[in-house]
Structures are given as structure tokens and as C-alpha cells.
C-alpha positions in Angstrom: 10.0 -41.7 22.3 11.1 -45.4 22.8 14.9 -46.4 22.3 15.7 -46.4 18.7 18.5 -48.2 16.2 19.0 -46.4 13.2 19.2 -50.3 10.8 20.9 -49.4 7.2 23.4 -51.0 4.5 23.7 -51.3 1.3 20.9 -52.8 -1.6 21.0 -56.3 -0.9 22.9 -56.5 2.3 19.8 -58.1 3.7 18.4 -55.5 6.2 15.2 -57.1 5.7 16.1 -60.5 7.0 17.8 -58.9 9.9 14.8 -57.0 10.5 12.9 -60.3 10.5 15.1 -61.9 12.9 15.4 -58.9 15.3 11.0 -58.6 15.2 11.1 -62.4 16.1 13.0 -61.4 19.4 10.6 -58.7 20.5 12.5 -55.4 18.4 9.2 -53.0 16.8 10.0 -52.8 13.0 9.3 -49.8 11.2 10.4 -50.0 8.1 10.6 -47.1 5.9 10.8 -48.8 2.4 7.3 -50.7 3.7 6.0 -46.9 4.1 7.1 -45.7 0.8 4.9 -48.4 -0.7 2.0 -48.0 1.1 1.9 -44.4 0.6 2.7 -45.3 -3.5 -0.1 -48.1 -3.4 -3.3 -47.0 -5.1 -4.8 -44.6 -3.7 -2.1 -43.7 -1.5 -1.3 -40.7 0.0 1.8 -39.5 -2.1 0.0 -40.5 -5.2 -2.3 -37.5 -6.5 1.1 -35.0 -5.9 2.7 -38.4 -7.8 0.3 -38.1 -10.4 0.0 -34.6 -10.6 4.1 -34.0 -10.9 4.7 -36.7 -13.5 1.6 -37.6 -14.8 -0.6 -41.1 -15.4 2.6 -42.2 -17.1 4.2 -43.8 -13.8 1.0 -45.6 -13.2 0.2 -49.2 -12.9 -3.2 -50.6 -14.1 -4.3 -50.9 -10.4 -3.3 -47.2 -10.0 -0.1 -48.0 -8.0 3.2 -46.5 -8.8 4.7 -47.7 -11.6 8.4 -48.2 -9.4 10.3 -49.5 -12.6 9.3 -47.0 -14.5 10.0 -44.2 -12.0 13.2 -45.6 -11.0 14.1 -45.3 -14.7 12.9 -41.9 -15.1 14.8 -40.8 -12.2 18.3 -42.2 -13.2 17.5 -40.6 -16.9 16.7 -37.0 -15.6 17.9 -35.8 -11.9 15.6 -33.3 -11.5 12.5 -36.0 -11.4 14.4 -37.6 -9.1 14.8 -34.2 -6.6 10.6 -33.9 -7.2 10.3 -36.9 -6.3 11.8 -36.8 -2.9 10.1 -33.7 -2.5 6.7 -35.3 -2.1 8.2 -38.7 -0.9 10.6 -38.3 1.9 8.7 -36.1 4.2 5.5 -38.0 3.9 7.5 -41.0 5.1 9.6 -39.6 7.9 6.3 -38.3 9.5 4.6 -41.8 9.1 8.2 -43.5 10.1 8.1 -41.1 13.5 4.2 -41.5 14.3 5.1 -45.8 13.9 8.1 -45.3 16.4 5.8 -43.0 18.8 3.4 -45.8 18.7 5.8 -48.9 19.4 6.1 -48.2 23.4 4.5 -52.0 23.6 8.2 -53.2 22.5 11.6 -52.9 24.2 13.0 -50.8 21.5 12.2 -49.6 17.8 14.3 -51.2 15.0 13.7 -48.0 11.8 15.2 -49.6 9.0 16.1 -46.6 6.2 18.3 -47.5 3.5 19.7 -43.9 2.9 20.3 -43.8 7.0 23.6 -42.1 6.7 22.9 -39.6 4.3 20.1 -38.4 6.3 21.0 -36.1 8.6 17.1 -36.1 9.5 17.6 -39.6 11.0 20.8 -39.4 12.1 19.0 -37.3 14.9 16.3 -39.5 15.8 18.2 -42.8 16.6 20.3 -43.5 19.4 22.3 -46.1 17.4 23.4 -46.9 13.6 23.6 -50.2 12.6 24.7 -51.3 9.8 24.4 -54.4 7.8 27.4 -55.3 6.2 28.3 -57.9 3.3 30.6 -57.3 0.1 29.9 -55.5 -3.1 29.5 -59.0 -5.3 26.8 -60.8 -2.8 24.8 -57.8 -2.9 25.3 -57.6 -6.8 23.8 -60.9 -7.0 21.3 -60.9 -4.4 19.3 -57.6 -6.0 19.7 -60.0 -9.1 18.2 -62.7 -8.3 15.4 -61.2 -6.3 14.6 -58.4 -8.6 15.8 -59.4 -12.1 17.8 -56.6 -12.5 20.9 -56.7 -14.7 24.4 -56.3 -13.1 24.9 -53.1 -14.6 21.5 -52.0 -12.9 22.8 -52.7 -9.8 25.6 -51.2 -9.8 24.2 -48.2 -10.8 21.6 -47.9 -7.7 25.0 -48.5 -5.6 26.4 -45.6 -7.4 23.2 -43.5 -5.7 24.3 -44.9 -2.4 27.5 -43.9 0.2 30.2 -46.3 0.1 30.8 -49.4 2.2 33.5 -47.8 3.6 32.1 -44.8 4.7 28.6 -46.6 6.0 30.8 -48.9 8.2 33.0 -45.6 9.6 29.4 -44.0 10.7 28.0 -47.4 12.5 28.2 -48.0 16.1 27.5 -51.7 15.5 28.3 -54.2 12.5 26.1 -57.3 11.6 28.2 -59.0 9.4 25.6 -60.9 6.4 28.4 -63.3 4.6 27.8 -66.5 6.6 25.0 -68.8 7.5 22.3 -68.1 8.8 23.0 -69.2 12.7 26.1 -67.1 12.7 24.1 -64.2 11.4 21.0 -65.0 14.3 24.4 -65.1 16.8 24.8 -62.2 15.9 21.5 -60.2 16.1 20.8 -62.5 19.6 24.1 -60.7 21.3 22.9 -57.2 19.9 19.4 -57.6 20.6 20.3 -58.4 24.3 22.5 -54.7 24.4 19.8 -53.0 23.0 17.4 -54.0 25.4 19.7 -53.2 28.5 20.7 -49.5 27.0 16.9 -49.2 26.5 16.0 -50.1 29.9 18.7 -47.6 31.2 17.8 -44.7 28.7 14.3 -45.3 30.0 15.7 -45.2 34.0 18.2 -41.9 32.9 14.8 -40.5 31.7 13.0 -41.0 34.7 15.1 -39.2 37.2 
């Protein structure tokens, strides 16, 4: 298994345009939000157990999962949201650990998971956490703005999620999002340079 940091924050800190930035300096992305959509597309692989549980209801016209919809359904009633996980999360963890298995070509395996924290699954298979970091009203109107969400909308998937307290007391490394953009590459530059030494000496430890 190749080195791996464990990449998480909050909705809209912008772990996707770290991700970018890190995959432009050699990092392997997986990415397990760009899992759960393949595996939701039409005809993916969660979708007959989708269709099945909830039926044609959370469809799209193209057969793809119907994510407003579901996302509505599962803040109404808790229990679709529990079988939903059911047939979703270990569909992508297998798919997210295959990807990392796969990345040996790169120095070391950026797995982005939103929920990071509160998965003790993932905890275990990354040899750092970090987190993404910006305050509560940027990443308010960020989802806004790319999502057309309402405020209230937001805040409520942030209600789902651990707070920015207790995200930044489990990391092992901050990227702070608030700035422009060349102190945020300044950042991921410095980190990108640690992770590839620790790699290089897990990969030595592991040898002898």
C-alpha cells in the first residue's frame, strides 16, 4: 500500500481545489465523492440496490441518481439515510482502497473523504489527516454559489458534519483556504515536499 493522507474539511472548504493543486505536483487523487458518483451514474453499480430500496422515484431521466432528491429524502426521514449508507459506503471504500492499491506510479495517495473523521474505517488506512480549513461563512457562501443551495440548506448539511473545532483537533496538518490563491499553493508546495520525504522513508522502514 503506497503512503497515504487522509484530505477532509468541511462542505465548501475547497478540498477539491487542494486536491487539484496537490495532483498538479505529482500526489495520486482518489477521491471518494468522484466514486460515489460514478457508482450513482446510470447504470452504476450501487444503483439496482438504489432502485430497489427506494424505488424509480430518486431517478433522473438518464437513470442516474436523482442526488437532490435523495439528499432531501434523507434529511426528511433518517432511516433512508442509514439504507442508504448501507449500499453506499462500502461499495466506495472498496473502490477508494483498489484506486490507492493501484497508485504505486505516484509518490504518495492524496484520498480525499469528506466524513474522514467520523470514519473510523479511514482513520486506519491513512498515515496522515489533513484538513482543509476556512470559516463557517466562506463555506456558507461558497456551497451557495456553486450549488444554489439556500443558506439554510447549508447550514443544515453542516449540521450532518463534526465541528470545525473538533476536525482541526484530529488533523496532523492544516491548509488554511481564506487567502489567495499563491498563499494557499505555498502552502500545499511545503506539504507536498514532507509527504514525499515521509513516503520515501515509510517505503525505506518497510524494506528492512
Amino acid at each position: 500500500m503506497s503512503f497515504v493522507v487522509g484530505l477532509t474539511g468541511g462542505i465548501g472548504s475547497g478540498k477539491t481545489t487542494v486536491a487539484n493543486l496537490f495532483a498538479e505536483l505529482g500526489a495520486a487523487i482518489v477521491d471518494t465523492d468522484v466514486i460515489a458518483h460514478d457508482l450513482t451514474a446510470a447504470h452504476g453499480a450501487a444503483m439496482p440496490d438504489i432502485i430497489q430500496a427506494f424505488g424509480e422515484g430518486v431517478l433522473q431521466a438518464d437513470g442516474s441518481l436523482d442526488r437532490a432528491a435523495m439528499r432531501r429524502l434523507c434529511f426528511s426521514d433518517l432511516s433512508a439515510r442509514k439504507r442508504l449508507e448501507a449500499i453506499l459506503h462500502p461499495m466506495i471504500r472498496s473502490e477508494a482502497v483498489a484506486h490507492c492499491q493501484r497508485a504505486d506510479y505516484a509518490p504518495y495517495v492524496l484520498l480525499v473523504v469528506p466524513l474522514l473523521i467520523e470514519s473510523g474505517v479511514y482513520r486506519e488506512r491513512v498515515n496522515r489527516i489533513l484538513v482543509v480549513d476556512c470559516d463557517e461563512r466562506q463555506q456558507v457562501s461558497r456551497v451557495m454559489e456553486r450549488s444554489g443551495l439556500g443558506a439554510e440548506e447549508v447550514r443544515d448539511i453542516m449540521a450532518t458534519q463534526i465541528s470545525r473545532t473538533e476536525r482541526l483537533a484530529a488533523a496532523n496538518d492544516v491548509v488554511t483556504n481564506t487567502g489567495a490563491p499563491d498563499e494557499l499553493q505555498a502552502q500545499i508546495l511545503t506539504l507536498h515536499r514532507r509527504y514525499v520525504e515521509m513516503a520515501r522513508a515509510a517505503a525505506i522502514q518497510a524494506n528492512t
